[in-house]
Backbone as JSON Lines, residues from 0, in Angstrom:
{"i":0,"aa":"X","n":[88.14,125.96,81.58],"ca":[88.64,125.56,82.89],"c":[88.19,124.13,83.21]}
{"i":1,"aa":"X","n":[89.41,123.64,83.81],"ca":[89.18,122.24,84.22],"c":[88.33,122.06,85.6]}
{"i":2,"aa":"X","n":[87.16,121.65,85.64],"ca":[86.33,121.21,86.8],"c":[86.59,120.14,87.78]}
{"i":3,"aa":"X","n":[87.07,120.63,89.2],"ca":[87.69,119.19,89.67],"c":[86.87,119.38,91.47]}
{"i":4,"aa":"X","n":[86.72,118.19,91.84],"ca":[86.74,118.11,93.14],"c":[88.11,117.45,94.24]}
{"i":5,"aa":"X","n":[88.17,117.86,95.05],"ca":[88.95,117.29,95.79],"c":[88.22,116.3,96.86]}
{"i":6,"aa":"X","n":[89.16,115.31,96.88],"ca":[88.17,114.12,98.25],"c":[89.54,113.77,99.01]}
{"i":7,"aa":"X","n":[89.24,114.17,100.14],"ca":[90.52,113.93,101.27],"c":[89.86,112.93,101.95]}
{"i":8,"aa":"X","n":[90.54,111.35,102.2],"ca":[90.5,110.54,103.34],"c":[90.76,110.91,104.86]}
{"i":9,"aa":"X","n":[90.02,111.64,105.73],"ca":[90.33,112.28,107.04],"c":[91.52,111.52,107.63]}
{"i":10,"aa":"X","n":[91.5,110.23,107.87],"ca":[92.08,109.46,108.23],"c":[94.17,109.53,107.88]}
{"i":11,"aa":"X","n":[93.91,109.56,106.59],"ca":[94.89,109.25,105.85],"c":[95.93,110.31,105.97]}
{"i":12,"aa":"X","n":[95.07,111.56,105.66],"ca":[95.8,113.08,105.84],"c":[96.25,112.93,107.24]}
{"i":13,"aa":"X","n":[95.58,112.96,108.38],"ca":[96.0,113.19,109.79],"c":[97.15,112.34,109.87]}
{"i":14,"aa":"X","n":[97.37,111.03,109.73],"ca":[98.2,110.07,110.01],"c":[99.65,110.52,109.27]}
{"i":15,"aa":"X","n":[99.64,111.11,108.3],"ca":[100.65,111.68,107.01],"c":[101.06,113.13,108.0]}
{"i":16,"aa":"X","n":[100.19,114.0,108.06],"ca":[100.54,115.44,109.0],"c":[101.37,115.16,110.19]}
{"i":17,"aa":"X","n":[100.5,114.44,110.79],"ca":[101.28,114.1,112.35],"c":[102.83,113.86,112.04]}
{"i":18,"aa":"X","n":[103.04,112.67,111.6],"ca":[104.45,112.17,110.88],"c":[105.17,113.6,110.59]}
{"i":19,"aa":"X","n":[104.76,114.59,109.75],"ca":[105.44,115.56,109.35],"c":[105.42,116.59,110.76]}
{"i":20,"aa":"X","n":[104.86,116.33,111.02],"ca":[104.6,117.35,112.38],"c":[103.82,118.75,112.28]}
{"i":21,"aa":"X","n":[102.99,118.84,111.3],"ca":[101.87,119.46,111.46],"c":[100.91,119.37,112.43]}
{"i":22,"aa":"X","n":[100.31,120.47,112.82],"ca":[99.18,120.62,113.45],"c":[97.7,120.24,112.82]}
{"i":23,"aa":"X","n":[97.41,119.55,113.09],"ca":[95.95,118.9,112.16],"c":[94.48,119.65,113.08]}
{"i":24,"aa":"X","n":[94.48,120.56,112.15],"ca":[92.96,121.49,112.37],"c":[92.62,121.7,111.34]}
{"i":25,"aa":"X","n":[90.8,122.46,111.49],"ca":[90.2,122.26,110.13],"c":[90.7,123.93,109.08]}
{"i":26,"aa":"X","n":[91.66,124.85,109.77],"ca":[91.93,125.73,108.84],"c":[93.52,125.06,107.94]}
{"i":27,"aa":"X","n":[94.4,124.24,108.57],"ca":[95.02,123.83,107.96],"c":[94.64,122.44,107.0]}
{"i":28,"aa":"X","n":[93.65,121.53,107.01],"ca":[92.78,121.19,106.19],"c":[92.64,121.69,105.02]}
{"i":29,"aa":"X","n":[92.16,122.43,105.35],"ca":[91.62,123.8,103.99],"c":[92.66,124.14,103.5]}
{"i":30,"aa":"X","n":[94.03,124.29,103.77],"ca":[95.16,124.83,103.3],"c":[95.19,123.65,101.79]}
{"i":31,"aa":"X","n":[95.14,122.49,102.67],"ca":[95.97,121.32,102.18],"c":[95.12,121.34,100.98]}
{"i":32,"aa":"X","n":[93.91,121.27,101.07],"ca":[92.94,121.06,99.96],"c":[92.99,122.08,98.9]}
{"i":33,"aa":"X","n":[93.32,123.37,99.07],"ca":[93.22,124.08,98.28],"c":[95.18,124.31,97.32]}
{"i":34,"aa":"X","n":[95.91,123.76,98.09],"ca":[97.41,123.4,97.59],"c":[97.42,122.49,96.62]}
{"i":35,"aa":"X","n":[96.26,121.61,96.62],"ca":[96.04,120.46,95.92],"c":[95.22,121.11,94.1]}
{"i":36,"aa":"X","n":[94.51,122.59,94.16],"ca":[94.1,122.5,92.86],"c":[94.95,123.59,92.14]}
{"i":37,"aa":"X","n":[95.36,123.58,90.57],"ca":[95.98,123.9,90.08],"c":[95.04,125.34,89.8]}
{"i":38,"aa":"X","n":[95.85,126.5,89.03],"ca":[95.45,127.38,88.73],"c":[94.66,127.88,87.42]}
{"i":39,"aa":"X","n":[94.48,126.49,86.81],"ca":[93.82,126.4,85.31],"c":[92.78,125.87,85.5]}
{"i":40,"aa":"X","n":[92.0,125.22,87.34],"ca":[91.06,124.38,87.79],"c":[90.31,125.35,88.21]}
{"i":41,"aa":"X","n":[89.13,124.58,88.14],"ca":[88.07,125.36,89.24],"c":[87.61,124.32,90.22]}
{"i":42,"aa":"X","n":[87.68,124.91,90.86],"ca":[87.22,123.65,92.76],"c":[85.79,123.81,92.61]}
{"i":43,"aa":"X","n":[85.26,122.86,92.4],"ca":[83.47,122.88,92.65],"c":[83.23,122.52,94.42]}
{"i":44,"aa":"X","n":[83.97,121.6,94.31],"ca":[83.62,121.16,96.49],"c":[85.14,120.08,96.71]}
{"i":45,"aa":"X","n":[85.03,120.25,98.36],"ca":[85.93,119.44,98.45],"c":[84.74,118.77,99.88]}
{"i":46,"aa":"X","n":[85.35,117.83,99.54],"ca":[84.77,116.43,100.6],"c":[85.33,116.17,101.01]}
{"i":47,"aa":"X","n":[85.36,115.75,102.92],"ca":[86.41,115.05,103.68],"c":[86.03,114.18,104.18]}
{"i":48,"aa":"X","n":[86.46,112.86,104.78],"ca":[85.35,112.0,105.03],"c":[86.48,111.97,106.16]}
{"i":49,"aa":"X","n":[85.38,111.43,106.88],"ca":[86.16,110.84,108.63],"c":[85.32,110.42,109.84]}
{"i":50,"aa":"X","n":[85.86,110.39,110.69],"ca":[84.92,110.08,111.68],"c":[85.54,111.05,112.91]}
{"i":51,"aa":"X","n":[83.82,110.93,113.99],"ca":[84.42,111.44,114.68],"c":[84.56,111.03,115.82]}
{"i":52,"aa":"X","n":[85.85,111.55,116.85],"ca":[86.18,110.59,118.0],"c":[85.43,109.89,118.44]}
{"i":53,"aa":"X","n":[85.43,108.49,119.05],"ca":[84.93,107.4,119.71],"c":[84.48,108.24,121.19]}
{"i":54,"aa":"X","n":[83.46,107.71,121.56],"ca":[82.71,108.15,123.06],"c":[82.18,106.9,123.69]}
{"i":55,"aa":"X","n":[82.66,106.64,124.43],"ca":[81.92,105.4,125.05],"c":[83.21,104.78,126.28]}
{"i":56,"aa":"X","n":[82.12,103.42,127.35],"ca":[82.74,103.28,128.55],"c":[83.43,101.82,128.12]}
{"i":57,"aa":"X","n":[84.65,101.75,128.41],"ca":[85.01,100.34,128.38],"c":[85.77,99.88,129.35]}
{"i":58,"aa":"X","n":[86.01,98.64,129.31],"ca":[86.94,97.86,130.61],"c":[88.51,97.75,130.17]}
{"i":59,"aa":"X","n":[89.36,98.39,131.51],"ca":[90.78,98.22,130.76],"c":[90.58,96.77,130.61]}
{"i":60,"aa":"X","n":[91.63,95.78,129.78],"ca":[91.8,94.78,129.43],"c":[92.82,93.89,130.73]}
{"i":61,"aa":"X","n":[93.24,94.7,131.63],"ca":[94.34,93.87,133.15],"c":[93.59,94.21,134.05]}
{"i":62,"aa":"X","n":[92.75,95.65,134.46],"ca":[92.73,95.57,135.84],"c":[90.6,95.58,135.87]}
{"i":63,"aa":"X","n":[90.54,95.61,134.76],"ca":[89.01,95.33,134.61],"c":[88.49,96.79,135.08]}
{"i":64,"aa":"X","n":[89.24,97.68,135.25],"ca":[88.47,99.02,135.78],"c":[87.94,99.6,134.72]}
{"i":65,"aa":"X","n":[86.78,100.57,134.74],"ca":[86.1,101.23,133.52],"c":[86.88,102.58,132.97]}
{"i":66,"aa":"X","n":[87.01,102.69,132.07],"ca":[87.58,103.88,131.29],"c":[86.76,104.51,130.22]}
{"i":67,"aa":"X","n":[86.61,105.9,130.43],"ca":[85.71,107.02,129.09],"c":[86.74,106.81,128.25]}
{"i":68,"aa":"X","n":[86.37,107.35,127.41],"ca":[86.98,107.38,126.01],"c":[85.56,109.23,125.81]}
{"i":69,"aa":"X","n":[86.2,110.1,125.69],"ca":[85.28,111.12,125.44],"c":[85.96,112.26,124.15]}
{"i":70,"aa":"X","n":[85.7,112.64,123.46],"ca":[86.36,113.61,122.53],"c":[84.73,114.12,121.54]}
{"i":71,"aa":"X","n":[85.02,115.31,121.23],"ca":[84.61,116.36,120.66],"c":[84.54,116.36,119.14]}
{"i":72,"aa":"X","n":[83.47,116.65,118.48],"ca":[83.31,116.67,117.02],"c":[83.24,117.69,116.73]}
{"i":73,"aa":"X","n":[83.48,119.17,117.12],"ca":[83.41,120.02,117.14],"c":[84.21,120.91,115.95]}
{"i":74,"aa":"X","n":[85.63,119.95,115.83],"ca":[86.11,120.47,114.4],"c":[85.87,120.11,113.52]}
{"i":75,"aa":"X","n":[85.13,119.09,113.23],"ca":[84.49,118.71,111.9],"c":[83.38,119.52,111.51]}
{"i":76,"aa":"X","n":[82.54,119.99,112.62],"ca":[81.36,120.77,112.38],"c":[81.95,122.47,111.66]}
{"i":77,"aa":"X","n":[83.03,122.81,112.38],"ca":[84.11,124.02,111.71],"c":[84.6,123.72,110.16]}
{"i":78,"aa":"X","n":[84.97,122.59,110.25],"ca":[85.02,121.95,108.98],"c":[84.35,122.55,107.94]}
{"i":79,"aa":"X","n":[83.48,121.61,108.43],"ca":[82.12,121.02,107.37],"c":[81.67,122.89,107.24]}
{"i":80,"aa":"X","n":[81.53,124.01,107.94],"ca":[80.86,125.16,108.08],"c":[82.18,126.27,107.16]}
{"i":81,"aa":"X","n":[83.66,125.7,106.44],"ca":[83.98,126.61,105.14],"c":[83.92,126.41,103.93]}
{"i":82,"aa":"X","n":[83.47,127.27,103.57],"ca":[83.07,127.46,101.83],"c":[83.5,126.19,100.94]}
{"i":83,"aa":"X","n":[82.92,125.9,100.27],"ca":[83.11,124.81,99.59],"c":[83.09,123.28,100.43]}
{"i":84,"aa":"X","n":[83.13,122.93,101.55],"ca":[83.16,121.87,101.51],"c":[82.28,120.97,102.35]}
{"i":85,"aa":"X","n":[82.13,119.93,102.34],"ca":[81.32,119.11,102.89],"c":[82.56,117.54,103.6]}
{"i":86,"aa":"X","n":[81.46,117.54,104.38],"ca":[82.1,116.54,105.95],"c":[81.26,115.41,105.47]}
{"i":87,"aa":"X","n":[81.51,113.88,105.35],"ca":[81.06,113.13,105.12],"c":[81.39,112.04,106.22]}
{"i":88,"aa":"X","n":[80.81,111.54,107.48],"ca":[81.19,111.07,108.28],"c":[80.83,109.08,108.51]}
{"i":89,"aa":"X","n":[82.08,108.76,108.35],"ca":[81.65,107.25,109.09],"c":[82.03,107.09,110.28]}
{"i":90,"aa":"X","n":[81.52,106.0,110.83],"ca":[81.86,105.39,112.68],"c":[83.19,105.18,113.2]}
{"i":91,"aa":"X","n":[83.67,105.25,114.47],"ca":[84.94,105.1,114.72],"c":[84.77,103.84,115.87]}
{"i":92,"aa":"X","n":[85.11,102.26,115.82],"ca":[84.23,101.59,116.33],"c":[85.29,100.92,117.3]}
{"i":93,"aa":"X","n":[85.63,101.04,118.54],"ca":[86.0,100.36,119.79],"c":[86.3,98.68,119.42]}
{"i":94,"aa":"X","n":[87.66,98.64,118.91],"ca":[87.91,97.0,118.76],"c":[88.34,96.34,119.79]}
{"i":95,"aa":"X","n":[88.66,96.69,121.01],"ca":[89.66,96.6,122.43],"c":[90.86,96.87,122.49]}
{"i":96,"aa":"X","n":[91.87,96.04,122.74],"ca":[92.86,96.58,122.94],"c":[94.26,95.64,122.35]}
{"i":97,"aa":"X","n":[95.07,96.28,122.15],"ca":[96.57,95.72,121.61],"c":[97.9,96.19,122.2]}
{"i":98,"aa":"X","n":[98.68,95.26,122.3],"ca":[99.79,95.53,122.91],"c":[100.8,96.72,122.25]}
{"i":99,"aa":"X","n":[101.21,97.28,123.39],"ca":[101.78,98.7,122.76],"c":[103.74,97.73,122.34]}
{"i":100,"aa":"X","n":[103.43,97.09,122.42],"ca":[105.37,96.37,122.59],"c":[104.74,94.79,121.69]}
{"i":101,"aa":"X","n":[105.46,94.42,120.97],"ca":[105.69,92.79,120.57],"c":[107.29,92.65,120.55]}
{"i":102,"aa":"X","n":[107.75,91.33,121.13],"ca":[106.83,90.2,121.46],"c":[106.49,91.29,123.09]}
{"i":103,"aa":"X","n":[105.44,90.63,123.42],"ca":[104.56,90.53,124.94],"c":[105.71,89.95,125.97]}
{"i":104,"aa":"X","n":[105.66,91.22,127.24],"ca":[106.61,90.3,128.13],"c":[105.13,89.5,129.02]}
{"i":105,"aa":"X","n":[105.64,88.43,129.42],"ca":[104.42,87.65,130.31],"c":[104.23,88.18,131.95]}
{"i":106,"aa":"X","n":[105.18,88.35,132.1],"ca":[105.57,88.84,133.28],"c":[104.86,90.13,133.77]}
{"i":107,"aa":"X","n":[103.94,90.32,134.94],"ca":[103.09,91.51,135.24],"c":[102.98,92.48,134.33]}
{"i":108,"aa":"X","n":[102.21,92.57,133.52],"ca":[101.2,93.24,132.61],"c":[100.53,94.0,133.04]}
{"i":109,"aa":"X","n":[100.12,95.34,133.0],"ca":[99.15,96.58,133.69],"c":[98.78,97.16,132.32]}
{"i":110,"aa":"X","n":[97.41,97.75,132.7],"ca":[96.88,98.13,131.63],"c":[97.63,99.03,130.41]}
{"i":111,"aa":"X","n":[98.56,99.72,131.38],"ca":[99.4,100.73,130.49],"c":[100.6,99.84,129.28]}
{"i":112,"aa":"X","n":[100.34,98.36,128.85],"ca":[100.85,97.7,128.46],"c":[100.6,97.67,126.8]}
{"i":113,"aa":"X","n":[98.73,98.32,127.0],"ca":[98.16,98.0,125.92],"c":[97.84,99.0,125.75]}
{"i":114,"aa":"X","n":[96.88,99.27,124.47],"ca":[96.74,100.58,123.64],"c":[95.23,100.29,123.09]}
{"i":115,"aa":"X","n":[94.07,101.46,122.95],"ca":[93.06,101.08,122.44],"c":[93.18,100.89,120.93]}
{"i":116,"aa":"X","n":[92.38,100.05,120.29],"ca":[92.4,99.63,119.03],"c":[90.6,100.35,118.21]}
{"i":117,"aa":"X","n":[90.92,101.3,117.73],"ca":[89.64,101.45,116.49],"c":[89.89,101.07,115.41]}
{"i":118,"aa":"X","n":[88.71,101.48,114.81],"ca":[88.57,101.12,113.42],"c":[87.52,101.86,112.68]}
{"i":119,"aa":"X","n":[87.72,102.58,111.64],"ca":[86.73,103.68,111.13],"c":[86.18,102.79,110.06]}
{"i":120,"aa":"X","n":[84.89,102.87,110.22],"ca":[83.82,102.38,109.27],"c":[83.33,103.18,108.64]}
{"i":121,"aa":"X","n":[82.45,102.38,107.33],"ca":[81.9,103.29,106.28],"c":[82.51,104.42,105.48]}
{"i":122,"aa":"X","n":[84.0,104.66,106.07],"ca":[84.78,106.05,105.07],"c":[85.24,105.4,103.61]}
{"i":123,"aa":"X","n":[85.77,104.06,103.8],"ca":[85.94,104.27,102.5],"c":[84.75,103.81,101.42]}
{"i":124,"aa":"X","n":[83.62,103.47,102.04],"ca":[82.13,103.18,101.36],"c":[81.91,104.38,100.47]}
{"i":125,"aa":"X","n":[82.2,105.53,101.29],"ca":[81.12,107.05,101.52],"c":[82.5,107.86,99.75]}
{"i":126,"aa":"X","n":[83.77,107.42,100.15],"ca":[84.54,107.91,99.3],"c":[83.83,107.05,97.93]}
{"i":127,"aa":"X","n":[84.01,105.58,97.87],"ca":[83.21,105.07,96.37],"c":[82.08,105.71,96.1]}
{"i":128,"aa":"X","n":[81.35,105.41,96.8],"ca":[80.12,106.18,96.17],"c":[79.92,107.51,95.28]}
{"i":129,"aa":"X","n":[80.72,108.51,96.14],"ca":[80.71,109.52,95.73],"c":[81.78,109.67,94.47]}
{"i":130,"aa":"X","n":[82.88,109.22,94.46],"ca":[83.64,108.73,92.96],"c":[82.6,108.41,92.27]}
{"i":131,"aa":"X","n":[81.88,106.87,92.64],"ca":[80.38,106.36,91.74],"c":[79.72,107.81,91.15]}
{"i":132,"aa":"X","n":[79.24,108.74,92.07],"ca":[78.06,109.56,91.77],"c":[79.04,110.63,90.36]}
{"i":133,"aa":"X","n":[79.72,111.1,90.84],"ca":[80.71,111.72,89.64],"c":[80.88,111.06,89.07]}
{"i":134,"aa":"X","n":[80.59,110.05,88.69],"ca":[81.23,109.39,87.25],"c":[80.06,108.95,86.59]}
{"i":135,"aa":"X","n":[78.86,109.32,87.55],"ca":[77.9,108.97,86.67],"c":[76.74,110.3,85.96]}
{"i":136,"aa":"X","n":[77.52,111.23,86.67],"ca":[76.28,112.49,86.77],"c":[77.48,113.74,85.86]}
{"i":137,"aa":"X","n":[79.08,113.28,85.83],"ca":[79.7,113.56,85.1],"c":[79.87,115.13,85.45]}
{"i":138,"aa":"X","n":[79.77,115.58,86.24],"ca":[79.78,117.56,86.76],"c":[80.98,117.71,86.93]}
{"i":139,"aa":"X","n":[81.93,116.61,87.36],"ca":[83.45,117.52,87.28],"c":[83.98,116.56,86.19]}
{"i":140,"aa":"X","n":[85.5,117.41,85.87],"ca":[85.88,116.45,84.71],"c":[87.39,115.75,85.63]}
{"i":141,"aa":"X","n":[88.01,116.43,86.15],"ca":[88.95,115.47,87.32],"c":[88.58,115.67,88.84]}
{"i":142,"aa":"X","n":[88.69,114.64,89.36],"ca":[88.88,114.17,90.87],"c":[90.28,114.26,91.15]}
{"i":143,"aa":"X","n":[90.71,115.31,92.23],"ca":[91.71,114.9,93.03],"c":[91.54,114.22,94.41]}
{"i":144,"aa":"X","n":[92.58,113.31,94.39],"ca":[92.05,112.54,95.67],"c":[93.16,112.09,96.48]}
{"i":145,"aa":"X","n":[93.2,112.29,98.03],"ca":[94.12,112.02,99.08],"c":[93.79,110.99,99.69]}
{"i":146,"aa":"X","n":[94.31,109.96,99.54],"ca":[94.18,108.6,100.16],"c":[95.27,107.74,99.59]}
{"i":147,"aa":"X","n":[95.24,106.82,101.13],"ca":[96.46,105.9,100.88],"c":[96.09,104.68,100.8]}
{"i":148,"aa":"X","n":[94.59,104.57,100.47],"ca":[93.72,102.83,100.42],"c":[93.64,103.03,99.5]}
{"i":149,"aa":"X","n":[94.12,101.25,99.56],"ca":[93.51,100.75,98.36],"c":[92.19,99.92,98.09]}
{"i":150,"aa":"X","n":[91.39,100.46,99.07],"ca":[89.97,99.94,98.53],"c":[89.1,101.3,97.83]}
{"i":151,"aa":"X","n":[89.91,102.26,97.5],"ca":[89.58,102.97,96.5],"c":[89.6,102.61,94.86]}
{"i":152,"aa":"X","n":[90.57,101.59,94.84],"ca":[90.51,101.07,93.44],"c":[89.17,100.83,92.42]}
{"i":153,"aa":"X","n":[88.24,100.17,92.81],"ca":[87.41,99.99,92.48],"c":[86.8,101.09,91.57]}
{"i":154,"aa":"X","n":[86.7,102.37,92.5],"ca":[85.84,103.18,92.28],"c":[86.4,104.29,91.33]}
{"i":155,"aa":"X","n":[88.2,104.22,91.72],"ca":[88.72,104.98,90.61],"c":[88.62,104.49,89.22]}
{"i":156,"aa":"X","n":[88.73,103.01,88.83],"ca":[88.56,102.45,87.85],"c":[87.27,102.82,87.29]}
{"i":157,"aa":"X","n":[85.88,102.42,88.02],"ca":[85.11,103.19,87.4],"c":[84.86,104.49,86.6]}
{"i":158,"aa":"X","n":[85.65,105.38,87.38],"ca":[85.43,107.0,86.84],"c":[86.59,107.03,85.53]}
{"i":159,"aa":"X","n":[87.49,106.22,85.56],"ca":[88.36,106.11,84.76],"c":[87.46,105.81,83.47]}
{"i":160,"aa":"X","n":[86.9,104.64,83.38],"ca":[86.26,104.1,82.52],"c":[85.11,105.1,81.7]}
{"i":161,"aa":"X","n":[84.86,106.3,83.11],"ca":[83.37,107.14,82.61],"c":[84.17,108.19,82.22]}
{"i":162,"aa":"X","n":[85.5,108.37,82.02],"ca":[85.84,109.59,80.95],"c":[86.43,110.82,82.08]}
{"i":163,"aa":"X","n":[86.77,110.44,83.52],"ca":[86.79,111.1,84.35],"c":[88.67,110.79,84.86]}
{"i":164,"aa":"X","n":[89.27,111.96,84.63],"ca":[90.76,111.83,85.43],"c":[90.65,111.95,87.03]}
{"i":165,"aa":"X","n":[91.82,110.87,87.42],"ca":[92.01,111.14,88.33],"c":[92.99,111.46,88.85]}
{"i":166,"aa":"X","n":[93.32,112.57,89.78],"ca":[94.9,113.28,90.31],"c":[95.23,112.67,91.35]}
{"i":167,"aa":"X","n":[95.91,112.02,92.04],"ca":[96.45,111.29,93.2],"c":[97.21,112.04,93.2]}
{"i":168,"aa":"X","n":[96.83,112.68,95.04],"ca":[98.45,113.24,95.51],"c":[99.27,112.51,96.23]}
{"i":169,"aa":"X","n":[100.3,113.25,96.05],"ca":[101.51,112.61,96.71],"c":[101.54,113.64,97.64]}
{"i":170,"aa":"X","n":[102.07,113.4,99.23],"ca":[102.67,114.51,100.14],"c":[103.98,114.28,100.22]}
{"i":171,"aa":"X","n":[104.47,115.34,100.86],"ca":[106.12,115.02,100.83],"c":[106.68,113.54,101.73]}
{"i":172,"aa":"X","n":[107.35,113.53,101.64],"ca":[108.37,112.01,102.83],"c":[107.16,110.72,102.42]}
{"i":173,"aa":"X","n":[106.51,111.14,101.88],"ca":[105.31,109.69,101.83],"c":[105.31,108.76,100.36]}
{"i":174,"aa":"X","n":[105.24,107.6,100.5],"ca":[105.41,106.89,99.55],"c":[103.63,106.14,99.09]}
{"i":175,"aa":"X","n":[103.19,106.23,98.53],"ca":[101.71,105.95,97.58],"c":[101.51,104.63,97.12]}
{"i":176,"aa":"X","n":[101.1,103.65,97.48],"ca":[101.51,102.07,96.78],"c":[101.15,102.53,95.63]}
{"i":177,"aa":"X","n":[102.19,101.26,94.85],"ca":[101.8,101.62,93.68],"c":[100.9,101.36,92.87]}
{"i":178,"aa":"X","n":[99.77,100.22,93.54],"ca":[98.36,100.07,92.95],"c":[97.61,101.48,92.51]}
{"i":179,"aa":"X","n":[97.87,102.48,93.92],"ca":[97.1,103.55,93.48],"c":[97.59,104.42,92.4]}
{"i":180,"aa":"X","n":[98.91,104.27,91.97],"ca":[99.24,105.3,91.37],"c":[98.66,104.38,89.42]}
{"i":181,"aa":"X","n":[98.44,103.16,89.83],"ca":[98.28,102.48,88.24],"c":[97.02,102.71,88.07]}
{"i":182,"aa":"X","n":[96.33,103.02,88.59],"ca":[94.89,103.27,88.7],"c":[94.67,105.01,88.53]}
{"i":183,"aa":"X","n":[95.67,105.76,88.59],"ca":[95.36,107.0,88.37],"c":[95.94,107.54,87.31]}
{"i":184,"aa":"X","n":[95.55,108.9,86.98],"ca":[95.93,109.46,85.71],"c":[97.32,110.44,86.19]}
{"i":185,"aa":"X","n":[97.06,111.2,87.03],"ca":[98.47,111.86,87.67],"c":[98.82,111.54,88.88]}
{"i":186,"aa":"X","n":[99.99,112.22,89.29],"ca":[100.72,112.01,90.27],"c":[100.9,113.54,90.43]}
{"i":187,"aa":"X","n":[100.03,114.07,92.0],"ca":[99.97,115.37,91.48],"c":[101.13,115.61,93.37]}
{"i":188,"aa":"X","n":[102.33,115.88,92.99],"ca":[102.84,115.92,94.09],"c":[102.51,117.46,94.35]}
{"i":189,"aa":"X","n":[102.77,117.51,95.86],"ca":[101.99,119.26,96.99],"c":[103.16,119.38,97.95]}
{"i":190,"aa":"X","n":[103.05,120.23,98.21],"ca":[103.86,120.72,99.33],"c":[103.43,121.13,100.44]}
{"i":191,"aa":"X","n":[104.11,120.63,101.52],"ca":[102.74,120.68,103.05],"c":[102.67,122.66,102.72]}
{"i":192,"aa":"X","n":[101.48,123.2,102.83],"ca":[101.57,124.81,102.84],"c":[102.24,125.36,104.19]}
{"i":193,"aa":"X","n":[102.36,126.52,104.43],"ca":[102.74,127.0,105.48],"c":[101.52,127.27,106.38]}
């Protein structure tokens, strides 16, 4: 039996589901991850990396009034608490704000004009590394992996180099640049589960 882990980009999956119109919770998670290994594999762990919602006070950007930003980590902890897998979390970091429309009309602007802007840190650090650590400690023999960055390259190349396949999925309606797919060993297309 082929030994594989799965590593889902939190990020990447949600943004892909939504589009399809899935419901993004941590039992359909688990669906996705486990659609992803073949029946000749054995799943040692699956890893999800993400962050969790932003909490903090900021100033709208027109009328200067203060606004929460409050949300719950609560499904990651559900997550992180079924069999096999582990939650690997980076920051979700308050960049301000961007216009929900280009071009910008100039003409009276209200806060509802603009849109908050994040930015998740450290996820795709936490994904190399852990590619790094498998490719150096060698316990699975393929990585499947859900992500649509390409600052994964790096790290797939590595494991490539250490004797380690890698499965890139494809989801349905979604297109994969094709950096990632030259950098991988399959193209393991899935079907959203029910």
């Amino acid at each position: 039996m082929t030994r594989v882990v799965v590593l889902i980009d939190g990020g990447h999956l949600r943004a892909v589901a939504r589009i399809a119109k899935h419901r993004y919770e941590p039992d359909y998670i688990e669906k996705v991850a486990h659609a992803c290994v073949l029946t000749d594999e054995t799943l040692l762990r699956v890893l999800y990396y993400d962050c969790a919602p932003f909490n903090g006070t900021v100033r709208l950007l027109v009328s200067g009034a203060s606004h929460d930003f409050t949300g719950s980590d609560h499904w990651l902890k559900v997550l992180a608490s079924k069999d096999l897998f582990a939650v690997r979390r980076g920051v979700l970091k308050f960049r301000g704000f961007k216009p929900k429309r280009i071009p910008v009309a100039a003409a009276a602007l209200t806060d509802e004009d603009f849109k908050p802007d994040f930015e998740q840190k450290g996820v795709d650090m936490r994904i190399g590394l852990d590619i790094a650590t498998y490719s150096a400690d060698r316990s699975v023999d393929r990585i499947i992996l859900i992500t649509g960055d390409t600052d994964c390259l790096p790290a797939m190349k590595r494991a490539r180099i250490s004797g380690l396949q890698i499965a890139l999925v494809s989801l349905p309606d979604h297109k994969l640049a094709p950096e990632l797919l030259w950098h991988s060993d399959f193209e393991r297309r899935i079907a959203w589960p029910a």
